[in-house]
Structures are given as C-alpha cells and as structure tokens.
C-alpha positions in Angstrom: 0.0 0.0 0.0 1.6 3.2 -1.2 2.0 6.2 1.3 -0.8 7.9 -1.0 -3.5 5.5 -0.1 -2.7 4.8 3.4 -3.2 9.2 3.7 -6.7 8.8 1.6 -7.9 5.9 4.2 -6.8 7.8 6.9 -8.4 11.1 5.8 -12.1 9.2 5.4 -11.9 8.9 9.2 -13.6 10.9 10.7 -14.3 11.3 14.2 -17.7 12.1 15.8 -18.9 16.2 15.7 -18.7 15.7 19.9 -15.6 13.9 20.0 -13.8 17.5 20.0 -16.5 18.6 22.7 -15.8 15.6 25.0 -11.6 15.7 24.5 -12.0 19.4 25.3 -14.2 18.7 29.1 -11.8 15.7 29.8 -8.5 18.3 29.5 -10.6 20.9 30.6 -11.3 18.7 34.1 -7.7 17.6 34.5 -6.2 20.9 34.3 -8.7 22.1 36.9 -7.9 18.9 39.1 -4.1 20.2 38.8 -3.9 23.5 39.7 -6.6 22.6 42.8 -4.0 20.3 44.0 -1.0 22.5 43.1 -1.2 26.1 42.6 -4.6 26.8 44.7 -4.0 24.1 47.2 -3.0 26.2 50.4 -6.3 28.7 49.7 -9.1 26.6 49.8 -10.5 28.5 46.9 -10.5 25.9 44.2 -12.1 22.7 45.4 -11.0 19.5 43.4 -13.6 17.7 41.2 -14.4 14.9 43.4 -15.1 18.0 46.5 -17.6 19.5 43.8 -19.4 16.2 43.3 -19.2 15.2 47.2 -20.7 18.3 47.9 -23.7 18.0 45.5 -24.3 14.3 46.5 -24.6 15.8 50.1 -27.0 19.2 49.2 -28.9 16.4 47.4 -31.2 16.2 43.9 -33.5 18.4 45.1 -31.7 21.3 46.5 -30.4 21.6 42.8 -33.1 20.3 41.1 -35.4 22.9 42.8 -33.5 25.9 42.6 -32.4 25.2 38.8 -35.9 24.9 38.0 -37.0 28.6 39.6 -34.1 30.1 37.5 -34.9 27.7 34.2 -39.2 29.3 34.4 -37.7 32.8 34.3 -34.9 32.5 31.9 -37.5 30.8 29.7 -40.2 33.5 30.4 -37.5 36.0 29.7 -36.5 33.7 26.3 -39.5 33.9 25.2 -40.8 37.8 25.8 -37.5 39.2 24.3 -37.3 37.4 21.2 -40.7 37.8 20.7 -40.0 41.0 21.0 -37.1 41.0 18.8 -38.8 39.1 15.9 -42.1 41.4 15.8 -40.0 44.5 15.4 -37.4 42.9 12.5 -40.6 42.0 10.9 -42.0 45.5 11.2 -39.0 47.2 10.2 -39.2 45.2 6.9 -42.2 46.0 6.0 -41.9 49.3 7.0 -39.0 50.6 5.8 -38.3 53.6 7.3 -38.8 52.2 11.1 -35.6 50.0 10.5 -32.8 53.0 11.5 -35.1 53.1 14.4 -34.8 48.9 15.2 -31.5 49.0 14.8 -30.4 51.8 17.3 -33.3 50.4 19.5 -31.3 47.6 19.2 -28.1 49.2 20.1 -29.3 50.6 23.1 -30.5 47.3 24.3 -27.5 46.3 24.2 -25.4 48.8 25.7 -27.8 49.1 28.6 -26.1 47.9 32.0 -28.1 45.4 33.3 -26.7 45.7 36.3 -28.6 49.1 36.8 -31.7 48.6 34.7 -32.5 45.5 37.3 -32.4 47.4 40.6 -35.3 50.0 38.8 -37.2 46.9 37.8 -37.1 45.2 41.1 -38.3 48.7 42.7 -41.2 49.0 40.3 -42.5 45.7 39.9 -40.5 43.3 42.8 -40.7 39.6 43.0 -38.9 38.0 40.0 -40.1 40.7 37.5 -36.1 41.6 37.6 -35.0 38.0 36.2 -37.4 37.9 33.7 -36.5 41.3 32.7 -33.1 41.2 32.0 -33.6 37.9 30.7 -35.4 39.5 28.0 -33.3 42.3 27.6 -30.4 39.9 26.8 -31.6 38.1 24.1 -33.4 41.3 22.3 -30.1 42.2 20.4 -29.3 39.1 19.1 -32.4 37.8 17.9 -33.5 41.1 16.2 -30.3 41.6 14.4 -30.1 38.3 13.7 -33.3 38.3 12.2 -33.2 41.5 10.1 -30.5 39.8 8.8 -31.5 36.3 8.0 -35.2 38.5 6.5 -32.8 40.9 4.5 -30.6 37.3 2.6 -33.7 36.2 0.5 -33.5 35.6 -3.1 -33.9 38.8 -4.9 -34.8 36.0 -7.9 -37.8 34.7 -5.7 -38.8 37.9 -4.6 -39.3 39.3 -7.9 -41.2 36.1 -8.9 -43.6 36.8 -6.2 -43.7 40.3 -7.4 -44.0 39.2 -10.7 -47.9 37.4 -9.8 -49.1 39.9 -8.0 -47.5 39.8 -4.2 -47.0 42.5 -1.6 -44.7 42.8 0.6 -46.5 40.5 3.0 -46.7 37.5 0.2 -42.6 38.1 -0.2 -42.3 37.7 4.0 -44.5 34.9 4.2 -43.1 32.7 1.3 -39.7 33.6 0.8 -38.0 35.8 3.2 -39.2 33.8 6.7 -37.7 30.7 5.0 -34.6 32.6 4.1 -34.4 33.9 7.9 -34.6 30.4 9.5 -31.2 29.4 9.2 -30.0 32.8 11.3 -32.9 33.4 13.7 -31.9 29.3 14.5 -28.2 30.9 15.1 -29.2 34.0 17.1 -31.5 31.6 19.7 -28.5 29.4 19.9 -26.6 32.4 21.7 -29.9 33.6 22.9 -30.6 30.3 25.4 -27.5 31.1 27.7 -27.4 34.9 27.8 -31.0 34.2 29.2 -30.0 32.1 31.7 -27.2 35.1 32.3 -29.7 37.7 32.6 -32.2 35.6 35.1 -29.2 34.8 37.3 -28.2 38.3 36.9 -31.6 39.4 38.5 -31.9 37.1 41.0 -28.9 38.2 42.6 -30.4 42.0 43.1 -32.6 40.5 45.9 -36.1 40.4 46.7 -36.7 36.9 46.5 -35.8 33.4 48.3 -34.9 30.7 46.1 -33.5 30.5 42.7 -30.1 29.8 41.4 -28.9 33.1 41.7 -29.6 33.3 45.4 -28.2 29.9 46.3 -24.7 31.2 44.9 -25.2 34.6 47.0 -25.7 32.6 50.1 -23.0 29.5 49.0 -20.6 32.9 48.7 -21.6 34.7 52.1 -21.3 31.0 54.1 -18.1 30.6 51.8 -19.4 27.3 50.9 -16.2 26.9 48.2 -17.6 23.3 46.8 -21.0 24.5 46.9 -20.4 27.6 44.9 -19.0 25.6 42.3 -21.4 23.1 41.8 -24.0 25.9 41.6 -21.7 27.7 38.8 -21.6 24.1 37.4 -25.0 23.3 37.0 -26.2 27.4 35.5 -23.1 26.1 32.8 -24.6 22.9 32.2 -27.9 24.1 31.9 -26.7 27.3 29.7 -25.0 24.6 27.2 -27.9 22.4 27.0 -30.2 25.3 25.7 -27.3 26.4 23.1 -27.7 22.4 22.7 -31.0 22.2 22.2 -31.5 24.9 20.0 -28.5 23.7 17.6 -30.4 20.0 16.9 -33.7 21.9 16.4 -32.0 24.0 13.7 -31.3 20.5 12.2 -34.3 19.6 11.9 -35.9 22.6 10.8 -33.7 23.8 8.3 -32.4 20.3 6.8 -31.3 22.3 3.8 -28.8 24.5 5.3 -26.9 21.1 6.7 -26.9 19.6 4.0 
C-alpha cells in the first residue's frame, strides 16, 4: 500500500462532531484537578472535582433540582418575551422601511444598557422576579432582532421578484420567501440567545427580593463561603446554559435540513 492511499484511508476517518467537545471537558477537568492540588492548594478557593461532586451528593437532587428549575421558568419567560419582541419589530422594520434605522439603534441601546442598573429600577417598580425575567429578556433582544433582520434581508432577490412578478406584496414576499430565508440565522441568534438568558435571570436574581432560585443559592453558597458549593451551583447554570445552546443547535437541524446539507 503506497503512502498515498494509506493518507486517503486515513483522511475518510472521521471522528464524531462531539468527540472535539468531550476531548476538550476531559483536558478541561484535568487541568482544573491540577492546579486545585497544586497552585490553589493552600487557599481553599479551588475545590477539586471529586469535593464538587461530594458536595452535591450531600446538598442532594432536590436542592439543585429545585432551585435550577426557579431560575430555568424565568430565563425561559424571559426567552420567550424578548425574542418575541425582537422578531415582531425585524418584521416591522421590513415592511416598513423607514422604522428600520429606528430597530437598529433600539437595538443598540439594548445592548449597551447595564443590566446591572436597569435590574435594581425593575425590582423597585415591579419586585418579586419581574427583575429576572427582565433582564432575561433584555439579553436576548439584540441578538435575535439583528439576527433576524439579517437572515429577512438574505432572501432571493430571484424569488422575490417572482412573487412580485404574480401579484405579491410585501406580505406574500415575507410569508413565502423571506421567513424561510431567515430560519437558518434566527436558529443561530436563539442558539446564543438560550444562555445569555440564563445570564440575565441569574443576573436578577442576585439583586434580591426573593428566596430561592439559582442566583440566590450562589449569594448565600458565597456569604457562608461554601467553596464546593459555589462551584457546583456555577456548574449546573453552565450545564444548563449549554444544554439550551444544545437544544437549539439539533432543532435547527431539523428545521432547516437544507442549510446542513
């Protein structure tokens, strides 16, 4: 076998798409295991992995379970309010023309908004979790509305003109070309959407107000300087973060089959 071929066989194989993901948490795991037992070992700061899991087996399924859940109903609340939000104004800037300077700074000063000072006004006005769900919102507006004007903006100028060419408005040119144009980069902008929601809830959790939720549990894990504890609670708001992204990147498989292929 020449050195050609044995280079042609070895190029067709090809590993799994989460074999990189999986490598990546194994090394990612081990250099956190080495510099708790090395660098970080005299300052109690950095808890070893086995600590981490210890320390959740002892809090239990529920403490986690319970508190995860709280955070999960208004980082989902949130999802769901700001990008349907964001989507209804991309949509109205496109059939409006003139209203799309005004998304797009509307859009820019979502963005540059502090959250950490637009949550204490919020939990003044409207207490409770209002706050989470809020900034939730807030920190998915951006993406998914310039995503979407975007993803509206790359249809076919071929298949608009067809549409235009029988008869159809603006509306008819939405509705059966550009919305299926859009799919593939609304799909992208909720992928980054799902954890800065989760960043946002956390975020308003920790102004206060309430009793239960991840947010808080990391504010009192912190005060007690519960070191194990406060990781596993960081932990599980990653986890949780990743498996939205994760969710949203298989649904975009499915819905937009021609963009994988």
């Amino acid at each position: 076998m020449t050195t050609v071929d044995t280079s042609r066989r070895v190029s067709r194989v090809r590993m799994p798409a989460w074999s990189g993901g999986l490598v990546g948490t194994v090394l990612l795991v081990a250099v956190w295991w080495l510099l708790a037992l090395t660098v970080f070992s005299g300052s109690g700061s950095v808890p070893t992995p086995w600590s981490v899991v210890t320390q959740m087996a002892d809090d239990g399924w529920d403490f986690y379970a319970t508190n995860a859940g709280i955070t999960l109903r208004s980082a989902s609340l949130g999802f769901l309010w700001g990008n349907a939000a964001a989507l209804a104004v991309a949509v109205l800037a496109l059939l409006l023309p003139p209203l799309e300077t005004v998304a797009t700074q509307l859009a820019v000063i979502s963005y540059c908004m502090p959250l950490t000072a637009i949550g204490p006004i919020v939990l003044v006005i409207f207490g409770g979790r209002a706050p989470s769900i809020f900034l939730a919102a807030l920190s998915v507006f951006f993406t998914t509305l310039i995503g979407s004007l975007l993803g509206l903006k790359a249809a076919d100028r071929t298949s608009l003109d067809l549409v235009a060419a029988y008869g159809g408005g603006r509306f008819q040119q939405l509705r059966k070309v550009r919305v299926v144009a859009a799919l593939p980069h609304v799909f992208n902008a909720l992928k980054i959407a799902a954890p800065a929601a989760m960043l946002g809830a956390i975020l308003g959790e920790y102004l206060g107000g309430i009793d239960n939720g991840l947010g808080v549990a990391l504010t009192v894990a912190q005060q007690q300087y519960i070191v194990p504890r406060t990781w596993a609670l960081a932990l599980v708001t990653g986890a949780l973060a990743g498996l939205g992204y994760a969710f949203f990147a298989v649904l975009a498989r499915f819905a937009t089959p021609w963009r994988v292929s």
